[in-house]
C-alpha positions in Angstrom: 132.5 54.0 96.6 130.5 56.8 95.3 128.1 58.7 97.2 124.5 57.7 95.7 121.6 59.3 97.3 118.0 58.2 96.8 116.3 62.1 95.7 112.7 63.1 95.1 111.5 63.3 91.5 110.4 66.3 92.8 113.5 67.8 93.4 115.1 67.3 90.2 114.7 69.7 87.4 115.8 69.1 83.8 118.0 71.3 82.3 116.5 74.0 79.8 118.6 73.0 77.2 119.2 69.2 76.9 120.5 68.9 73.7 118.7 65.2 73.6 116.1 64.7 71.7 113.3 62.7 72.9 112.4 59.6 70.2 109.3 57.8 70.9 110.4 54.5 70.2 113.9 54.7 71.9 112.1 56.0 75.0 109.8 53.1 75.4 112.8 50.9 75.5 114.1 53.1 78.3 110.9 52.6 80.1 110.9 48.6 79.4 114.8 49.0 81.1 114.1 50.3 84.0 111.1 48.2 84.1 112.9 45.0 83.4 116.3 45.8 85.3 116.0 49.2 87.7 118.2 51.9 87.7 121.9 50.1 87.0 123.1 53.5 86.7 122.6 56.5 89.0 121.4 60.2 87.1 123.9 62.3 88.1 122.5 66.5 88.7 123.9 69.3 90.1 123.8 70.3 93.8 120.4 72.6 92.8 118.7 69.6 91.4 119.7 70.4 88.1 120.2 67.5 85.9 123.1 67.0 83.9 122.4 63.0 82.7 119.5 61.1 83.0 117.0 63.1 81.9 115.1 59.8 79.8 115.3 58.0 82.9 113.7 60.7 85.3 110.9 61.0 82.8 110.4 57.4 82.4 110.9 57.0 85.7 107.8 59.4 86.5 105.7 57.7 83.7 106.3 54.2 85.3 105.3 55.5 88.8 108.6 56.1 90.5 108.4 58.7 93.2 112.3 58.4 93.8 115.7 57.9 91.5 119.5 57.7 92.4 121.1 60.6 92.3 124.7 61.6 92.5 125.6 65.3 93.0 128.3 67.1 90.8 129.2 70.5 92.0 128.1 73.2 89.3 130.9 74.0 86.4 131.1 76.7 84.5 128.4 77.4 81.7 130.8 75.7 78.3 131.8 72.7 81.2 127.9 72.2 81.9 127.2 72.2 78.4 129.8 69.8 77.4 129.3 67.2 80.3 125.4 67.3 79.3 126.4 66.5 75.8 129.0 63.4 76.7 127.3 61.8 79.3 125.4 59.5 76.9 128.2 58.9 75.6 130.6 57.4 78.3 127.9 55.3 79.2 127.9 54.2 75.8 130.6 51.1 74.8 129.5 50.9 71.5 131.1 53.9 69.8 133.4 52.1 68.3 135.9 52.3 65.5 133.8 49.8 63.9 131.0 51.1 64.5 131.4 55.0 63.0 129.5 56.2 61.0 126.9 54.1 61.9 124.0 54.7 64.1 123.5 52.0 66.8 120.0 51.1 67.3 117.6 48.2 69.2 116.4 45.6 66.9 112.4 45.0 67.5 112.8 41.7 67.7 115.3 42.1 70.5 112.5 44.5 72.0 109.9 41.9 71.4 112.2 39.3 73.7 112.8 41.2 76.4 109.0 42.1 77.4 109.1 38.1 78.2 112.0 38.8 80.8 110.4 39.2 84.3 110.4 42.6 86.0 112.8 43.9 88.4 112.5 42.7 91.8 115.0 45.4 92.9 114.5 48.8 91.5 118.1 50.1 92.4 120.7 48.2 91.9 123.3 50.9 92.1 122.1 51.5 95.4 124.7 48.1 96.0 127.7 49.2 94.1 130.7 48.2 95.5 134.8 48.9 94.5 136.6 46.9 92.2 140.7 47.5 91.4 141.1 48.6 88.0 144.6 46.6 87.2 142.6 43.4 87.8 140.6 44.0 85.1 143.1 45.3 82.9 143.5 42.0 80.5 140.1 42.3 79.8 140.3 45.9 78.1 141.2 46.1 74.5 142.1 49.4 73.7 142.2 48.8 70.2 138.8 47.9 70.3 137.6 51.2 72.3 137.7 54.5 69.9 139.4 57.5 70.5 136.2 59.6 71.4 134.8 57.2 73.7 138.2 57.3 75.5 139.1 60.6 75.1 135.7 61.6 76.7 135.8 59.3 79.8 139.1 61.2 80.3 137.4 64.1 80.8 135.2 62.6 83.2 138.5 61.7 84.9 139.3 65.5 84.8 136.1 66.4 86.4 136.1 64.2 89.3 133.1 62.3 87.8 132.8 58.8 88.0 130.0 56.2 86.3 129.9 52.7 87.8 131.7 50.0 86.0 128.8 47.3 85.2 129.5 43.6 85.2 128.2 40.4 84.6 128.1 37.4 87.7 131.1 35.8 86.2 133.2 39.6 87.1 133.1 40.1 83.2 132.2 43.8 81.9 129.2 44.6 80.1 129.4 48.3 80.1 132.3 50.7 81.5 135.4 49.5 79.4 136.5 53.1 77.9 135.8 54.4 81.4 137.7 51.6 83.8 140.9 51.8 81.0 140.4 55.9 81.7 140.9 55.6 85.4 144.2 52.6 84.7 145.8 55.7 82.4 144.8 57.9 86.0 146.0 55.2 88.2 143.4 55.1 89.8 143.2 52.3 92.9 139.6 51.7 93.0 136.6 52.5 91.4 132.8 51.8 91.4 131.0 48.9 90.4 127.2 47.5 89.9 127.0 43.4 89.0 124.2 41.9 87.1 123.5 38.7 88.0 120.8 37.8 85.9 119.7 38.7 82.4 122.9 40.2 81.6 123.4 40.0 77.5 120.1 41.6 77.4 121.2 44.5 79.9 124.3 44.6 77.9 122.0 45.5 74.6 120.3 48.4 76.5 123.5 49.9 77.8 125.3 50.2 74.8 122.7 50.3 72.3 119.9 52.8 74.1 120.7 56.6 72.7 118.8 59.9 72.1 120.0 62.1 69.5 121.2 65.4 70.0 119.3 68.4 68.7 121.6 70.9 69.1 119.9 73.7 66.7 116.8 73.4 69.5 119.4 73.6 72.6 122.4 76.0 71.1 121.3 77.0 67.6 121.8 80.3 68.4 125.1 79.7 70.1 126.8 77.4 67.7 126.2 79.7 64.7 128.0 82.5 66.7 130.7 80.1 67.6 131.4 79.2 63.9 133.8 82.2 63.6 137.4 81.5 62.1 139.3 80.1 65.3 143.1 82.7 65.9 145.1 79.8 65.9 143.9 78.8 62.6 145.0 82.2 60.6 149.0 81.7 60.5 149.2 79.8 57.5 146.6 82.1 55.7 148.6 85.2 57.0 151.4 83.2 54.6 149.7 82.4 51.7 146.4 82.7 50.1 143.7 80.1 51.2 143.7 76.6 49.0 139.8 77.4 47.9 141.5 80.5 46.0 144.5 79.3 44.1 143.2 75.8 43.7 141.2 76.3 40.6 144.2 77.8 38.8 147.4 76.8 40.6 146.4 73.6 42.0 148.1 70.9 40.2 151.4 73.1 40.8 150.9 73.2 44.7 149.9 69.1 44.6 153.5 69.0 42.8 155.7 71.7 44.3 154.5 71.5 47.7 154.8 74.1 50.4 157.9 75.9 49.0 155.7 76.6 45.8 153.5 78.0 47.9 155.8 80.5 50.0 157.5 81.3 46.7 154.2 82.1 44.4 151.3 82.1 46.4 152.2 84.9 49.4 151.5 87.5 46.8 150.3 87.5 43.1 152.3 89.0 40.3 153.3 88.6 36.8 152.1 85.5 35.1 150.3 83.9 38.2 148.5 87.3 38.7 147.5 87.0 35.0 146.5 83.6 35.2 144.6 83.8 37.9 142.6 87.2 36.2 142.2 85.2 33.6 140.0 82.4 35.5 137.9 84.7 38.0 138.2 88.2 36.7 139.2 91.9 38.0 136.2 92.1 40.6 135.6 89.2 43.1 133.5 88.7 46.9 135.0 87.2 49.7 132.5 85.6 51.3 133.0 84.4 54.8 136.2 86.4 55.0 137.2 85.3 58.3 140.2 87.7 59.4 140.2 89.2 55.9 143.7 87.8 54.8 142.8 87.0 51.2 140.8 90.0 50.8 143.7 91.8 51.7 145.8 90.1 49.2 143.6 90.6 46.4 143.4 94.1 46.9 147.3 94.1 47.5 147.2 92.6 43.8 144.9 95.1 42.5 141.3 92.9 42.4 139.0 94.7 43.6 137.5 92.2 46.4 134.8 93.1 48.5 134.3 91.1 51.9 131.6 89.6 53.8 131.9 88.2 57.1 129.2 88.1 59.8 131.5 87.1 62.5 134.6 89.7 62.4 136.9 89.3 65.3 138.8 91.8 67.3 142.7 91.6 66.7 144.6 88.8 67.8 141.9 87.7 69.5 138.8 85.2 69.6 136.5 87.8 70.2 133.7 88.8 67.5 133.8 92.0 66.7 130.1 93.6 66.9 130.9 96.2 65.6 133.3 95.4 62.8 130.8 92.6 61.7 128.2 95.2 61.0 130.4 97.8 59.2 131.9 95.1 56.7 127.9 94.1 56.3 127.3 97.7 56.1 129.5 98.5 53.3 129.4 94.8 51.4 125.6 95.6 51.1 126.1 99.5 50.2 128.3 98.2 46.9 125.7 95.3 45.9 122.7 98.0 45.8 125.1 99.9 43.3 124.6 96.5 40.9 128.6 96.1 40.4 129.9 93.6 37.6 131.3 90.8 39.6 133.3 88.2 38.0 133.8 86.0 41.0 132.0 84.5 44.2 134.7 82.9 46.6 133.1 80.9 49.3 136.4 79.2 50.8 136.6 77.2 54.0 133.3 78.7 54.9 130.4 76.1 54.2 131.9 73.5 56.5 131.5 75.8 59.3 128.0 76.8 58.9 126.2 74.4 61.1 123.1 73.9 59.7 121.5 72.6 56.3 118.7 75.2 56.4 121.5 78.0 57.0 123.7 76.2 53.8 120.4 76.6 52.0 120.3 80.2 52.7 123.8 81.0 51.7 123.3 79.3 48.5 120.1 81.4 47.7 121.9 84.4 48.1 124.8 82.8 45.9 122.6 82.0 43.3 121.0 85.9 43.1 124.4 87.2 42.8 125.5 85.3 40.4 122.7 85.8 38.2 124.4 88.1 35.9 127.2 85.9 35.1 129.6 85.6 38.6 130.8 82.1 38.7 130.5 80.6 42.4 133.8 78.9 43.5 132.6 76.8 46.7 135.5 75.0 48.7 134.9 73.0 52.0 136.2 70.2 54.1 135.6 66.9 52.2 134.3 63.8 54.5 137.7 61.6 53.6 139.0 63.5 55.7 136.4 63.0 58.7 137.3 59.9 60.9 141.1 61.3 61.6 139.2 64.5 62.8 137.4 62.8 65.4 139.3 60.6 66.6 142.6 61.7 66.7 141.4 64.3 69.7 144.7 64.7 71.0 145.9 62.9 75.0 146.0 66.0 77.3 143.3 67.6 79.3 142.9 70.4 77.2 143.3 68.4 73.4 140.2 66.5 75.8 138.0 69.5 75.7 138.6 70.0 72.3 137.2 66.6 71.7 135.3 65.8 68.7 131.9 63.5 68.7 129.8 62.1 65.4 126.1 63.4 65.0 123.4 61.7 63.3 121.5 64.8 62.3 122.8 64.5 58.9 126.0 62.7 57.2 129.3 64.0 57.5 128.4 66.7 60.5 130.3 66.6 64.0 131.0 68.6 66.7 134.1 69.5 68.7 135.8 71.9 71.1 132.8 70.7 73.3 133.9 71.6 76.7 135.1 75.1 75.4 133.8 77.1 72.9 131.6 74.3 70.2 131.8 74.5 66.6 129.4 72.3 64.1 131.5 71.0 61.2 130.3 69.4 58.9 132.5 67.3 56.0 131.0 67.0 52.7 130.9 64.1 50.3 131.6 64.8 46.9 128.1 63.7 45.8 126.6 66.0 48.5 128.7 69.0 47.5 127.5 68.0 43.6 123.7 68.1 44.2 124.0 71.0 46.6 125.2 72.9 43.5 122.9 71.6 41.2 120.0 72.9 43.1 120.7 76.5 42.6 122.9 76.3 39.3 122.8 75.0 36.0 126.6 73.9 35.5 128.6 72.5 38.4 131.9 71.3 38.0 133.8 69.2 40.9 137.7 69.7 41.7 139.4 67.6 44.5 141.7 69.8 45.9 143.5 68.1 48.5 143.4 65.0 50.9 140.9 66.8 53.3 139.3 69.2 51.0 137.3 69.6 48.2 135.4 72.2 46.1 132.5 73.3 43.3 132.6 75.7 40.5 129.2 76.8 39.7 127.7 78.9 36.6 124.4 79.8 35.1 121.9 80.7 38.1 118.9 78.4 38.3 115.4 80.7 38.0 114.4 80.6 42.0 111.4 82.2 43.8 112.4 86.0 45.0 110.7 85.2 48.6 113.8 82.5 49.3 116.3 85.2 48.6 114.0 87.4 51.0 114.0 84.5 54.0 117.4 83.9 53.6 118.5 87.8 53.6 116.4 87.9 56.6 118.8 85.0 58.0 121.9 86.1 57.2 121.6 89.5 58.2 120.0 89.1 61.8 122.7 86.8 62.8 123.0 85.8 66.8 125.7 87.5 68.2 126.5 86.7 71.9 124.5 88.8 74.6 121.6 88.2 73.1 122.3 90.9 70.0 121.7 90.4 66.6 122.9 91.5 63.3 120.0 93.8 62.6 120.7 94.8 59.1 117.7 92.7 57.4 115.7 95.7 56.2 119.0 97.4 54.7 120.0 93.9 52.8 116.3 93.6 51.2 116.8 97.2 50.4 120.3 96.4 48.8 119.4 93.5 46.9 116.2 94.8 45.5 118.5 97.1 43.5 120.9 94.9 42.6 118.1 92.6 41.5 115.9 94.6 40.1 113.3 93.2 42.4 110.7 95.2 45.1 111.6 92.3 47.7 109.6 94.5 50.0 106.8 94.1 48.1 107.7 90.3 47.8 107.5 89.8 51.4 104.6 91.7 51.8 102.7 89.4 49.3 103.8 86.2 51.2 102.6 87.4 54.4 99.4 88.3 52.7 99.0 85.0 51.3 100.0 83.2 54.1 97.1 85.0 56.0 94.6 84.1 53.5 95.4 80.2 53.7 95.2 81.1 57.5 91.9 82.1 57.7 90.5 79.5 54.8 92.3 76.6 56.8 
């Protein structure tokens, strides 16, 4: 059995960033469960009193008049462990993240709600407090592991990894109500025993606040700052680009060759351009071209190693053969990218490859296309490619059967379609998967012609022309984003002043004075209000 300790609300402190996000609704069912059927499960906190689960309970808990919850102590992890754990925990103690249920966002019906305020309060407020150890193998005909997803699986591994065990819950006839992912975990362990809680009355109603009971996550509150860093191009993702160009810049010309030819087309005509294919593809975006989002600058170089002149932007430059930003680097390749737009070049192309599905939130996607739509204002086309969401249940759940594919595991958010996150126990990274009518409207807002191209099986992409008229102040927030990225340490970008600077000249705009007028304004409506 597990050691579960009865602790003081007042020695338990919630974490400073708990991703969950406190719904109104969802936590009054919380309170009517712990009301109606006590604390099944323990909270589980570090050894400081830290919590890493439970933190809907404990406040519940506190609202409801408990002066005491169960508590089982994890030792402290490292910080990307502690973060990851706080993120899953809802999850393994979730059964309903099913295959058949992705996509879709499981919620308490109010008529259920309505029927369970008839069901008599708890007599016993701690249930867990009588756990009790069960043998995994004798419940192993009842577990359907094609009925369990991947993630749910996958992520109740990791609690295997961690030494962390939930209790299995059950019904009075020994049937499971909640635990399934996590007792066919510890079978694949071999594990001999493992902790149990039964409930003996109400049990399909317990059943429904188990499984259907969950905050969502907002991450941009907890690690906005954090996961916009982490969105740099991952090392282990360059090789093929070091070998070819990237699909979002030979797709538009060479595309229905590479669907046909395959990867030896590729190697042959797409590791350097010359002749015809160099012509060809001058011929569809021009002598002059941005890279933005360059990553490790592998197509960049290859442009300029056609002669095109291509300038590069990339906010998160690494350090060679490494996973490391470069500080430093970042802010000279801002540096000069923003010394040759105040010089009002001609540009012919906007390349935004492979970038867009790594920018992890739809404000920042907003920005991006502001400043897309500026520079192309003088006739660059805007050739966006980005992951497309056909692609987006094999990503998360094919998460890979070893401890470390584990931490790289992938989970489903609800903060918009298409967006999840993985590598959650090591370094996260938001991605987010497009549909093809999101990636069509998200051009349409800023441009006057978009046309769609499906590139590939998993990816997709937008060619966009004639600049919609927007108001200046937009591309004077979003410069302000962009170039005062988070870097780790608590640094920033720091370049804002110098990009308003740069842009007002390409733009023929006194963005200065732009900003200046909007703050004055907004004081005005300030003071009236």
């Amino acid at each position: 059995m597990i050691d579960i300790k009865l602790v003081s609300l007042d020695k338990l402190e919630a974490w400073g960033k708990n991703p969950r996000q406190r719904d109104p609704e969802r936590f009054e069912w919380i309170k009517m469960s712990l009301k109606k059927f006590g604390f099944v499960m323990p909270v589980y906190a570090r050894e400081d009193g830290m919590l890493y689960s439970g933190h809907q309970r404990t406040g519940a808990a506190r609202e409801l008049g408990f002066t005491h919850v169960p508590v089982i102590y994890l030792p402290g992890y490292d910080e990307a462990t502690e973060r990851g754990i706080n993120i899953v925990f809802n999850l393994c103690t979730n059964d309903h993240a099913t295959k058949a249920d992705f996509g879709k966002k499981a919620a308490m019906e109010l008529s259920d709600l309505e029927k369970f305020q008839a069901l008599p309060d708890a007599t016993d407020p701690f249930p867990c407090l009588k756990q009790f150890d069960i043998k995994p193998i004798d419940f192993q005909e009842d577990l359907k592991p094609s009925e369990i997803s991947n993630m749910t699986f996958l992520f109740a591994q990791t609690f295997c990894d961690l030494g962390v065990e939930i209790p299995i819950i059950l019904n009075a006839d020994n049937k499971i109500i909640n635990g399934g992912p996590r007792l066919l975990a510890a079978l694949s362990y071999g594990r001999i025993v493992h902790s149990a809680v039964k409930v003996t009355e109400n049990s399909v109603a317990m059943q429904l606040f188990l499984n259907k009971i969950t905050m969502s996550f907002d991450l941009q509150r907890a690690f906005g700052e954090e996961l916009r860093y982490n969105s740099f191009f991952r090392r282990r993702n360059q090789a093929a680009q070091r070998t070819t160009f990237g699909v979002g810049f030979y797709h538009w010309v060479f595309g229905k060759e590479a669907r046909n030819e395959g990867k030896a087309w590729l190697l042959k005509h797409m590791v350097k351009l010359e002749g015809d294919y160099r012509a060809r593809f001058i011929t569809e975006h021009g002598t002059t071209c941005i890279d933005f989002g360059a990553g490790r600058l592998d197509n960049t170089n290859k442009l300029q190693a056609a002669g095109i002149t291509c300038i590069p932007f990339e906010p998160y430059a690494m350090k060679p053969n490494s996973d490391q930003i470069s500080i430093v680097g970042a802010r000279l390749i801002a540096r000069r990218f923003l010394a040759w737009i105040a010089t009002k070049p001609p540009i012919d192309s906007l390349f935004c490859s492979s970038v867009f599905n790594s920018v992890p939130f739809a404000e920042d996607r907003e920005h991006l296309m502001v400043i897309f739509n500026f520079i192309c204002s003088y006739g660059a086309r805007l050739y966006l490619h980005t992951l497309s969401d056909s692609n987006l249940a094999s990503r998360v759940f094919n998460n890979g059967l070893n401890a470390s594919a584990r931490a790289d595991g992938a989970i489903l958010l609800d903060t918009e379609p298409g967006l999840y996150i993985n590598e959650i126990l090591k370094v996260p990274k938001v991605q987010k998967f497009h549909s093809e009518e999101e990636l069509i409207a998200q051009g349409k807002r800023y441009f006057h012609k978009v046309t769609y191209y499906p590139a590939n099986g998993s990816s997709h992409g937008i060619k966009c022309e004639g600049s919609r008229k927007i108001e200046p102040i937009l591309l004077v927030r979003a410069l302000e984003f962009e170039f005062n990225l988070p870097y780790p340490g608590n640094q920033r970008m720091g370049l804002a002043k110098e990009a308003i600077e740069a842009f007002s000249s390409f733009t023929n705009l006194d963005l200065m004075k732009v900003k200046e007028d909007a703050e004055t304004n907004r004081q005005v409506q300030s003071e009236e209000g």
